[in-house]
C-alpha positions in Angstrom: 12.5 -13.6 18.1 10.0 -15.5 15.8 8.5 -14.4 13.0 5.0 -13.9 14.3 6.9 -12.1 17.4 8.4 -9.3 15.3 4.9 -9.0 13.4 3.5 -8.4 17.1 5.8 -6.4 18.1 5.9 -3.6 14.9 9.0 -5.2 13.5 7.4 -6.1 10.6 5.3 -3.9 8.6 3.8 -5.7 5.7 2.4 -2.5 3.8 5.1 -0.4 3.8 7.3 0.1 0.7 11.0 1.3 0.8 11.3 3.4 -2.1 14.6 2.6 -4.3 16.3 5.7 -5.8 15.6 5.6 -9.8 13.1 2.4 -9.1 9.7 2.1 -11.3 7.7 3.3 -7.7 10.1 6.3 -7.6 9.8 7.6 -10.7 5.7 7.4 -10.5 6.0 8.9 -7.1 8.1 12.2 -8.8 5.6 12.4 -11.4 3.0 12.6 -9.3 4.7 14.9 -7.0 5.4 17.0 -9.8 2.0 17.5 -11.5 0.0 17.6 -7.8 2.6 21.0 -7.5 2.2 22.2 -11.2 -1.8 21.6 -11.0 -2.3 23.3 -7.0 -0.6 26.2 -8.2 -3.2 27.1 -10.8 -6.2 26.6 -8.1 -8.1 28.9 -6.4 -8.2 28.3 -2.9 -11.5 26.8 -2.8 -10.7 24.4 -5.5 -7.3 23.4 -3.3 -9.8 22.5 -1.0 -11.8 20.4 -3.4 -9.0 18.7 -4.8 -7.3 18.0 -1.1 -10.5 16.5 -0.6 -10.4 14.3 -4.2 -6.5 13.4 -2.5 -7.7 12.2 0.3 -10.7 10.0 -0.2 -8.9 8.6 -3.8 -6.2 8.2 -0.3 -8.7 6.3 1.6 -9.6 4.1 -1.1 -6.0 3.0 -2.2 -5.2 1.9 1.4 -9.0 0.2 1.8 -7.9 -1.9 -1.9 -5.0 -2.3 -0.6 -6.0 -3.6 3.3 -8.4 -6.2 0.9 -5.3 -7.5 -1.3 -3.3 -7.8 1.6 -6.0 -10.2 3.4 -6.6 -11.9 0.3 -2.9 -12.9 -0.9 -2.5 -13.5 3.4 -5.3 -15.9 3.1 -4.3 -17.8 0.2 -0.7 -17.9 1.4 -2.3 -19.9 4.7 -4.1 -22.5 2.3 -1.5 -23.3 0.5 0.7 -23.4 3.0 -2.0 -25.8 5.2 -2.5 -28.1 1.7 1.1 -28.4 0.9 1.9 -29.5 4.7 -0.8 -31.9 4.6 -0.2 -33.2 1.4 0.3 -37.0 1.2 -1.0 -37.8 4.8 -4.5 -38.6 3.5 
């Protein structure tokens, strides 16, 4: 199967991030974990709704920055890839 195949088909998920045991994206991941857990347990329950609000637009907004960065580094990857084959044959 070719690369653009597996991309088709769901084999290849660009945006998604194995998380390595002890790794720099694990260790943020606990802390954040940690202090979502230590601050929801001090809210009311109409300021666990705020704030599960605040998660999930701040949510929205990583994965829209992230959508863009992926498109742009996609993008350049294609130009370079189109000057560097055509390089020389001018």
């Amino acid at each position: 199967m070719t690369t653009l195949e597996d991309f088709y088909y769901g084999n290849i998920i660009p945006n998604e991030i194995p998380i390595i045991k002890g790794s720099e994206y694990d260790t943020a991941n606990r802390l954040v974990v940690r202090h979502d857990e230590a601050l929801t347990a001090t809210l009311t329950e109409q300021q666990k709704e705020t704030f599960q609000k605040f998660k999930d637009n701040y949510l929205e907004l990583l994965t829209l920055g992230e959508r863009d960065a992926f498109i742009r580094g996609f993008s350049l990857g294609i130009k370079i890839a189109v000057e560097a084959l055509s390089y020389g044959k001018t």
